[in-house]
C-alpha positions as CSV (number, residue, x, y, z in Angstrom):
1,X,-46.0,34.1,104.6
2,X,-43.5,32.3,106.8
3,X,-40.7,32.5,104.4
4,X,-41.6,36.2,104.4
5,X,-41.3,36.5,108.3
6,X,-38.1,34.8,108.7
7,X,-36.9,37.1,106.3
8,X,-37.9,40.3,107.8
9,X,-36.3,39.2,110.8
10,X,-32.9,38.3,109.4
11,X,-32.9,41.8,107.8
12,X,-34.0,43.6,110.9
13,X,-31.1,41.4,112.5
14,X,-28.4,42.7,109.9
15,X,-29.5,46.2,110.9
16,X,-29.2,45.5,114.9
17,X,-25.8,47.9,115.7
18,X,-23.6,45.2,117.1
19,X,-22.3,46.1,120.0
20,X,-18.6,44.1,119.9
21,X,-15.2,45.0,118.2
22,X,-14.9,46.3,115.0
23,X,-12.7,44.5,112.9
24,X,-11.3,45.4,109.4
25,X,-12.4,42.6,108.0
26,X,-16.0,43.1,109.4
27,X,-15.1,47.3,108.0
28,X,-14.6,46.2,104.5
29,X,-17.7,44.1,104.4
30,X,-19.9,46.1,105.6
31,X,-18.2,48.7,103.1
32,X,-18.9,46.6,100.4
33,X,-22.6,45.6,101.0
34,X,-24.0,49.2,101.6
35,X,-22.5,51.4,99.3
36,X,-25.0,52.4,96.5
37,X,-22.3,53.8,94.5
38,X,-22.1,49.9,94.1
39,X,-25.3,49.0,93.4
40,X,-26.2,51.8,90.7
41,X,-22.8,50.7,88.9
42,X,-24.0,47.0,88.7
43,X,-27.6,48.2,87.5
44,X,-26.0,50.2,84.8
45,X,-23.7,47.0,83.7
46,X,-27.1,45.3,83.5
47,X,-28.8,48.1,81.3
48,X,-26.1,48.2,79.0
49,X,-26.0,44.0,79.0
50,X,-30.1,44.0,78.1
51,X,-29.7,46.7,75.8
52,X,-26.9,44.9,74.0
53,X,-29.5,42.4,73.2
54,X,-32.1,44.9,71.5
55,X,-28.7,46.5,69.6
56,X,-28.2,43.4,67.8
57,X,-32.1,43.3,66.8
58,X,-34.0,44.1,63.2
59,X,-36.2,46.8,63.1
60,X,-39.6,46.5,64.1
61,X,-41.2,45.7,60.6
62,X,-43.9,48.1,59.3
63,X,-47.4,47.1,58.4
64,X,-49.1,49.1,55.5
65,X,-52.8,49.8,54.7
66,X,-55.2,52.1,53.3
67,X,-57.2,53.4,49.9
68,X,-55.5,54.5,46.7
69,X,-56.8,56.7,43.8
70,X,-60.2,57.4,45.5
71,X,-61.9,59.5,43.4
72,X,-63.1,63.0,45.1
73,X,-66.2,63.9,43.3
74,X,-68.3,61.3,44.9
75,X,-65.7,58.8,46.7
76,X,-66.7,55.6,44.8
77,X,-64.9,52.7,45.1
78,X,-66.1,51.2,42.1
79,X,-66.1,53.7,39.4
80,X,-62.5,54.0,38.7
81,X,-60.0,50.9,37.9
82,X,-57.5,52.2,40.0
83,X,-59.3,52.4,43.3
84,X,-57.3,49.8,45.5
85,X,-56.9,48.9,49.0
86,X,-53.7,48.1,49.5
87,X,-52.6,46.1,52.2
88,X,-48.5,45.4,52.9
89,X,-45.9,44.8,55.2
90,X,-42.1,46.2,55.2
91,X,-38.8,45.3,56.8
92,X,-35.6,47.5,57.1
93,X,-32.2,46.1,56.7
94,X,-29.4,48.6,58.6
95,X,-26.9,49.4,56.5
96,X,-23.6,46.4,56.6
97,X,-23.3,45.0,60.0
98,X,-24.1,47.7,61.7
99,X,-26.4,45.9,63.8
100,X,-23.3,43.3,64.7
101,X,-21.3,46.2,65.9
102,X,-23.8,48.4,67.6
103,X,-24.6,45.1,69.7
104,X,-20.7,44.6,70.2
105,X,-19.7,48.0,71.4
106,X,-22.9,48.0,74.0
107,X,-21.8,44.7,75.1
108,X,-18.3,46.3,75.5
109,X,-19.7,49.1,77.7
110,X,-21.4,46.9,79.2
111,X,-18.0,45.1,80.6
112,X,-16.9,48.5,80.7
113,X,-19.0,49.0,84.0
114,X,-18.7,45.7,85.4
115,X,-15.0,46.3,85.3
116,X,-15.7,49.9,86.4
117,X,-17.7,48.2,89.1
118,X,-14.3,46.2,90.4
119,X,-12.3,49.4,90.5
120,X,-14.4,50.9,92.7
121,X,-14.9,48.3,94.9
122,X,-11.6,47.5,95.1
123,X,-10.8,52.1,95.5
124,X,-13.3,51.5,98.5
125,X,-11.5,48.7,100.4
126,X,-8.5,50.7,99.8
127,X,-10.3,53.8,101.4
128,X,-11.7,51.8,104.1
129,X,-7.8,50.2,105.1
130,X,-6.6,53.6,105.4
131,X,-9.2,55.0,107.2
132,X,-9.5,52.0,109.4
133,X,-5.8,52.1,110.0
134,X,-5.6,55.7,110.9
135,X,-8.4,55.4,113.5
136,X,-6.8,52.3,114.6
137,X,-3.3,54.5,115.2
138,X,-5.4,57.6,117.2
139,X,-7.1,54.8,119.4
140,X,-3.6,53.1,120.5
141,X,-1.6,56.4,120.8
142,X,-4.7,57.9,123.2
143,X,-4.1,54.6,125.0
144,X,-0.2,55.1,125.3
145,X,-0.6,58.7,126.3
146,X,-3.3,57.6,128.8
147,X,-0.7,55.0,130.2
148,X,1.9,57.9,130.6
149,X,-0.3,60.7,132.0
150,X,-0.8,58.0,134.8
151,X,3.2,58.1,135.3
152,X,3.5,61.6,134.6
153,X,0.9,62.3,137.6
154,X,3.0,60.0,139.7
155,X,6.3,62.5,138.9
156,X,3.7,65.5,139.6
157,X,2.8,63.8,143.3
158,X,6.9,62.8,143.9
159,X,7.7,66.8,142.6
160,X,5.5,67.9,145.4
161,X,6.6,66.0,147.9
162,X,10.2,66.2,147.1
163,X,9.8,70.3,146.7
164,X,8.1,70.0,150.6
165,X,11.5,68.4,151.5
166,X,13.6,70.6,149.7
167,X,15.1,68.4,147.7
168,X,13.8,70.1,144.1
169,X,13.2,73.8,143.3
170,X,9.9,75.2,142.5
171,X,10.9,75.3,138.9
172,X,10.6,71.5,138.7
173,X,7.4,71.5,140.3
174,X,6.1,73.6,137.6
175,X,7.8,72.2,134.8
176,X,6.4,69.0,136.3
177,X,3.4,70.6,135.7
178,X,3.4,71.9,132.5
179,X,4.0,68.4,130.9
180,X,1.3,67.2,132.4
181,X,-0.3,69.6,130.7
182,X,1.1,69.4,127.5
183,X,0.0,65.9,127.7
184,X,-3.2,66.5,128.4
185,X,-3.4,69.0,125.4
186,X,-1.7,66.1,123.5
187,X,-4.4,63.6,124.2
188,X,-7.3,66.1,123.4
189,X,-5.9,66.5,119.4
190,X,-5.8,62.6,119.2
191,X,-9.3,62.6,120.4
192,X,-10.2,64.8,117.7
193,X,-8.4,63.4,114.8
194,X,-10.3,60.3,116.6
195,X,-13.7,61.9,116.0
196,X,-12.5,62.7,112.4
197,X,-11.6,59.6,111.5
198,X,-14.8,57.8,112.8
199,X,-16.7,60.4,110.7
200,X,-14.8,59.2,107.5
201,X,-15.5,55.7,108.4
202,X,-19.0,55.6,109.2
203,X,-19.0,57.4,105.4
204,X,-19.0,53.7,104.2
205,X,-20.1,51.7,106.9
206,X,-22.8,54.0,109.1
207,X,-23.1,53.8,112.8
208,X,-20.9,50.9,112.9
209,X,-17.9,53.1,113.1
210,X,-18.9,54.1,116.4
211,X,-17.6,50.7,117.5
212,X,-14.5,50.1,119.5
213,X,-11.6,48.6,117.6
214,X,-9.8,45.5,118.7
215,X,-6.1,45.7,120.6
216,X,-4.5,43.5,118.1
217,X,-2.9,45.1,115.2
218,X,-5.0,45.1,111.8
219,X,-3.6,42.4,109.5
220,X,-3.9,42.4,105.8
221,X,-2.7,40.0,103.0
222,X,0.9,39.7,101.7
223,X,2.3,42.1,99.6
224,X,3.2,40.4,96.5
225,X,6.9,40.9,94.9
226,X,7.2,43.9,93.4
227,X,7.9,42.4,89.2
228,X,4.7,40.6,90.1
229,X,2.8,43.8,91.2
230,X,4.1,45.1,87.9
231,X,3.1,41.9,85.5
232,X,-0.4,42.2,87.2
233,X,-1.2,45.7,86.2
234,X,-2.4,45.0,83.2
235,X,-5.3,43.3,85.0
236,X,-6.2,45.8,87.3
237,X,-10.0,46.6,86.8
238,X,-9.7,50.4,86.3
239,X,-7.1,48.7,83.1
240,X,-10.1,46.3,82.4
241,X,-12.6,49.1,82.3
242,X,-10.2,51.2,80.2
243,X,-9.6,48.6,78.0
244,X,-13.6,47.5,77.2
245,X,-13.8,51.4,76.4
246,X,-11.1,51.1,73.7
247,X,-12.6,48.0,72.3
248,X,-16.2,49.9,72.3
249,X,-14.5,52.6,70.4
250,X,-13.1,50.2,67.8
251,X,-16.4,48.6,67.6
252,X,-18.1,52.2,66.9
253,X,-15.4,52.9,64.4
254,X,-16.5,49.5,62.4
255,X,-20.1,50.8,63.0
256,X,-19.3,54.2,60.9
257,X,-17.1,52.3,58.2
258,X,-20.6,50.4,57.3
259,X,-22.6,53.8,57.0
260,X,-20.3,53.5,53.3
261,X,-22.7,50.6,52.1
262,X,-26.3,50.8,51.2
263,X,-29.5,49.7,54.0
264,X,-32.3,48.7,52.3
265,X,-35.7,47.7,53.3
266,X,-38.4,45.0,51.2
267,X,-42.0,45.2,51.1
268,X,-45.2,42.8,50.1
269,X,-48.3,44.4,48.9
270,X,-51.5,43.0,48.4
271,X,-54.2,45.4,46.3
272,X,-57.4,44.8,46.7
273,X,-59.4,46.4,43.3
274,X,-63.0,47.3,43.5
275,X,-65.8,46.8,40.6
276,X,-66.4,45.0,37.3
277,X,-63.6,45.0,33.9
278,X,-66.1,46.4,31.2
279,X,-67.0,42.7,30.0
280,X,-68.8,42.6,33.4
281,X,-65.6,40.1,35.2
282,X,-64.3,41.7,38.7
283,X,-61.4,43.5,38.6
284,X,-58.6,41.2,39.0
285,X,-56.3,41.4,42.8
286,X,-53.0,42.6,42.7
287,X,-49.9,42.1,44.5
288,X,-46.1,44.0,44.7
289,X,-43.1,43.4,45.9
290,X,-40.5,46.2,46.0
291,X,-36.8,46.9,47.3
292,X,-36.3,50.4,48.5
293,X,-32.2,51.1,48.7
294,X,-30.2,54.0,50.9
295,X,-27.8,55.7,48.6
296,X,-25.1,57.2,50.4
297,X,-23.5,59.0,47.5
298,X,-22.5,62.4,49.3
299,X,-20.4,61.3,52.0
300,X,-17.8,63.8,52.3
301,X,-20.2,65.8,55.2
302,X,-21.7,63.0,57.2
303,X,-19.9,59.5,56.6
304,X,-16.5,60.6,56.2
305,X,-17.6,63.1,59.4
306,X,-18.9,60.5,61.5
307,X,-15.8,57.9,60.6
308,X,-13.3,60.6,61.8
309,X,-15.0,61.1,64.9
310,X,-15.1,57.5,65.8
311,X,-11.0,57.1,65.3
312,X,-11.1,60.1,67.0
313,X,-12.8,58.8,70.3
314,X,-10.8,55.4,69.5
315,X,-7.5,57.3,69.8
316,X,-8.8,59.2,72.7
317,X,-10.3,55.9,74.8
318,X,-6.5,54.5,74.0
319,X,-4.5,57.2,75.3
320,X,-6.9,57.4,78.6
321,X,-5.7,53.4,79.2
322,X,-2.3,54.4,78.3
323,X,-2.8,57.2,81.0
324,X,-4.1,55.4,83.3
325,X,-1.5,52.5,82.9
326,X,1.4,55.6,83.4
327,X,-0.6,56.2,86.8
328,X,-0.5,52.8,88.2
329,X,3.2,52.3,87.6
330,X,3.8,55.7,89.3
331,X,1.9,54.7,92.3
332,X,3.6,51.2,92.7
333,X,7.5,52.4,92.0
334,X,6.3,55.1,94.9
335,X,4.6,53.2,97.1
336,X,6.4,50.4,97.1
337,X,9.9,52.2,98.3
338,X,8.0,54.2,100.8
339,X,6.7,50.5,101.8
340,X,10.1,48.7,102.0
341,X,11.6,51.6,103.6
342,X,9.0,52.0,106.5
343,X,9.8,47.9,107.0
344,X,13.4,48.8,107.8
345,X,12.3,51.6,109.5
346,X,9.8,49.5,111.4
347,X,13.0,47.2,112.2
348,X,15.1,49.9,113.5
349,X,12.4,51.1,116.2
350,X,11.2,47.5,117.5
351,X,14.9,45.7,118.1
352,X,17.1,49.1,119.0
353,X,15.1,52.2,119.1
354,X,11.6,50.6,121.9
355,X,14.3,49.1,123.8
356,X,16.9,51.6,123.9
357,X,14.0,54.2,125.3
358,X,12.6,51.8,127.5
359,X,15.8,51.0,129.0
360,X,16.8,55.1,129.9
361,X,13.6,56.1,131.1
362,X,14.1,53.6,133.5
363,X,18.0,54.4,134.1
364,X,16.6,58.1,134.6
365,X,13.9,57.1,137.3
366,X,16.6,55.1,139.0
367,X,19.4,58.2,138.9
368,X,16.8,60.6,139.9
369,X,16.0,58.5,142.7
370,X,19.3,58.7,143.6
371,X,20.1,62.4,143.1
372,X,22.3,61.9,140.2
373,X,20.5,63.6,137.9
374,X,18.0,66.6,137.8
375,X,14.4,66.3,137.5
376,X,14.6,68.1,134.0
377,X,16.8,65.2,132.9
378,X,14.0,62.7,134.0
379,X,11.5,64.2,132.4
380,X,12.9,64.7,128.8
381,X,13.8,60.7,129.5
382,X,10.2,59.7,129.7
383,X,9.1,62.3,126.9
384,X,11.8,60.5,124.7
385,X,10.1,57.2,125.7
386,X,6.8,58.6,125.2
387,X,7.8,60.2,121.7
388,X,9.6,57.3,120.2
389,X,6.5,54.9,121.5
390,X,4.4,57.0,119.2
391,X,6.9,56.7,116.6
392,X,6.9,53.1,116.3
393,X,3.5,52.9,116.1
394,X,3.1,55.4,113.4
395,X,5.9,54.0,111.1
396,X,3.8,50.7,111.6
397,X,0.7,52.3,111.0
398,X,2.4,54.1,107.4
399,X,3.5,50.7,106.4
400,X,0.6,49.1,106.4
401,X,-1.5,52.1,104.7
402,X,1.3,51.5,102.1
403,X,0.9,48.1,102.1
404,X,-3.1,48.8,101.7
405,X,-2.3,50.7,98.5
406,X,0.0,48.4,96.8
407,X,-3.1,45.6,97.2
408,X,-5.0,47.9,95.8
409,X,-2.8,47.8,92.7
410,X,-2.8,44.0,92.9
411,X,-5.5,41.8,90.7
412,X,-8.7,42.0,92.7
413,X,-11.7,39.9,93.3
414,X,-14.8,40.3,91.3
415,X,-17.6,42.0,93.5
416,X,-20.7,39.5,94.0
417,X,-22.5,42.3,92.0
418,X,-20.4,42.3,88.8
419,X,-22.0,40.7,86.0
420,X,-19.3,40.4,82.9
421,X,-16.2,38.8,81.9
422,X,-13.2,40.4,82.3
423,X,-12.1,42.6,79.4
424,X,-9.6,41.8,76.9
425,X,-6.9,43.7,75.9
């Protein structure tokens, strides 16, 4: 009972909302631990794993018992020699080793969904990066924008007063204005691609989405080199799972090339007889032992049938890995150049184009001061600054959703609930 308390606490602890920043890390975990998608693929791994065990299993044997030749006229048991009660047992014997491959191709599909398991784990922490990333972008550009409005209300106030001085037209004022506005309108769609992207999020990981996210930037693990990337493939889970589905296949054609031999099944008898020989002895016991044999002489409708249709499915479950294989190379010859290119691009805006803004919105505050320039000038300055700000963060942002994809391509850790081996080849 107090093993049982501290446990109901700890859970009712787990499902406390926590109140401080939401981390990716902290994302992908909780991800990971409540998706049922997760859970009903493990138990299905473990269905197929126990019923790989009854696959490889004899029949039940049959027990036998009951009267023979009992006369109907007056239903004695003595009258007539041939009155027995015959008691017996039978066992079946499957055709080959059929029951060797039927248990191999369920243990196959069996690895089929623990591997199947992986993918999707490893599909969901891919889902969640993005997701994460993308509400991690709308929160820093709403907090960017909300910096400039604060300096955009400042030109607003100096318009004003400049305008009561004469120094500017009314035209500046209300272009002044309008910017402002435009911000405003600005800040209102990142607060709804915001909301969207919370609602995405909390998909996987409920009301923890509605946490705040931390200032620093998300970090994720190394990209490996791309010939690496392309030598691991072949052990990417969704290859895994494709690849225990081939292996089933083969196992189910070996399955129908044993329906071509003969199951038999043996029996013991023991017959009980009833009544006296006519030189007044009892009728003697019996006993029988008998072999009963399948004969699968007429093949051409049902073996031959069945045999086709498992090279069929064997051919089918290859090309789907071979398909699937084409899709993962795709992915990482296009993701990867989109990720090297956002790196350089990534370059380009932190040591030229941040600074290079940075350093002419300022040079346009200090000329407009000045009267060398005209308020319109000024303003496009610090919507330049404003513009390539958001830029650089969203080139960022686009290389590390890239990056996200190209670990999802990379081997991936078994999830705590996966329950085989990896599958061969």
């Amino acid at each position: 009972m107090f093993n049982l308390r501290w446990i109901l606490i700890g859970v009712l602890f787990h499902a406390l909302p926590a109140y401080g920043e939401l981390t990716l890390d902290e994302a992908e975990n909780l991800a990971l631990e409540a998706d049922p998608a997760l859970l009903e693929r493990a138990l299905r791994a473990q269905a197929l794993q126990d019923q790989a065990v009854t696959d490889g299993q004899l029949p039940d044997p049959k027990l036998l018992f009951g009267l023979w030749n009992l006369p109907l006229d007056d239903f004695s048991l003595t009258k007539e020699p041939a009155t027995q009660w015959r008691t017996g047992i039978r066992q079946t014997f499957p055709r080959g080793e059929t029951l060797k491959y039927r248990q191999a191709r369920t243990e196959w599909l069996g690895r089929a969904e623990a591997a199947g398991l992986d993918a999707m784990a490893a599909q969901i922490r891919r889902d969640v990066r993005e997701t994460y990333l993308e509400l991690f972008y709308q929160a820093q550009a709403a907090q960017i924008i909300s910096e400039s409005r604060r300096l955009f209300v400042q030109l607003v106030e100096i318009t004003r007063a400049h305008y009561g001085a004469g120094r500017v037209s009314q035209q500046d004022v209300l272009q002044a204005q309008l910017e402002l506005s435009r911000l405003d309108d600005r800040a209102s769609r990142i607060d709804e691609q915001r909301e969207v992207q919370r609602a995405r999020l909390a998909r996987w990981i409920g009301a923890a989405s509605a946490q705040a996210l931390g200032q620093a930037f998300p970090r994720l693990p190394g990209v490996p080199a791309l010939a690496q990337l392309e030598s691991d493939l072949a052990r990417h889970p969704s290859i895994l799972a494709e690849s225990a589905q081939v292996q089933a296949s083969r196992q189910r054609v070996q399955e129908a090339r044993e329906q071509y031999k003969p199951g038999f099944s043996v029996g013991l008898e023991y017959r009980k007889r009833f009544g006296d020989d006519p030189d007044g002895s009892n009728r003697s016991d019996q006993m029988a032992a008998m072999v009963t044999l399948d004969l699968p002489l007429f093949t051409d409708k049902r073996q031959d049938r069945s045999l086709a249709a498992s090279q069929a499915r064997a051919e089918a479950a290859a090309q789907a890995r071979a398909l699937r294989m084409r899709e993962l190379k795709r992915s990482l010859e296009s993701d990867y150049s989109r990720w090297r290119r956002l790196g350089e691009q990534a370059a380009l805006y932190r040591d030229r184009l941040l600074p290079e803004a940075a350093a002419n919105a300022e040079a346009a505050v200090n000329a407009y001061q000045s009267g060398e320039i005209e308020f319109i000038s000024l303003m496009r300055a610090r919507i330049n600054e404003l513009d390539v700000r958001l830029q650089a963060l969203r080139v960022r942002i686009d290389r590390a959703r890239a990056a996200a994809r190209l670990l999802y391509l990379a081997p991936q850790p078994s999830h705590p609930l996966s329950l085989s081996q990896e599958a061969a080849q």
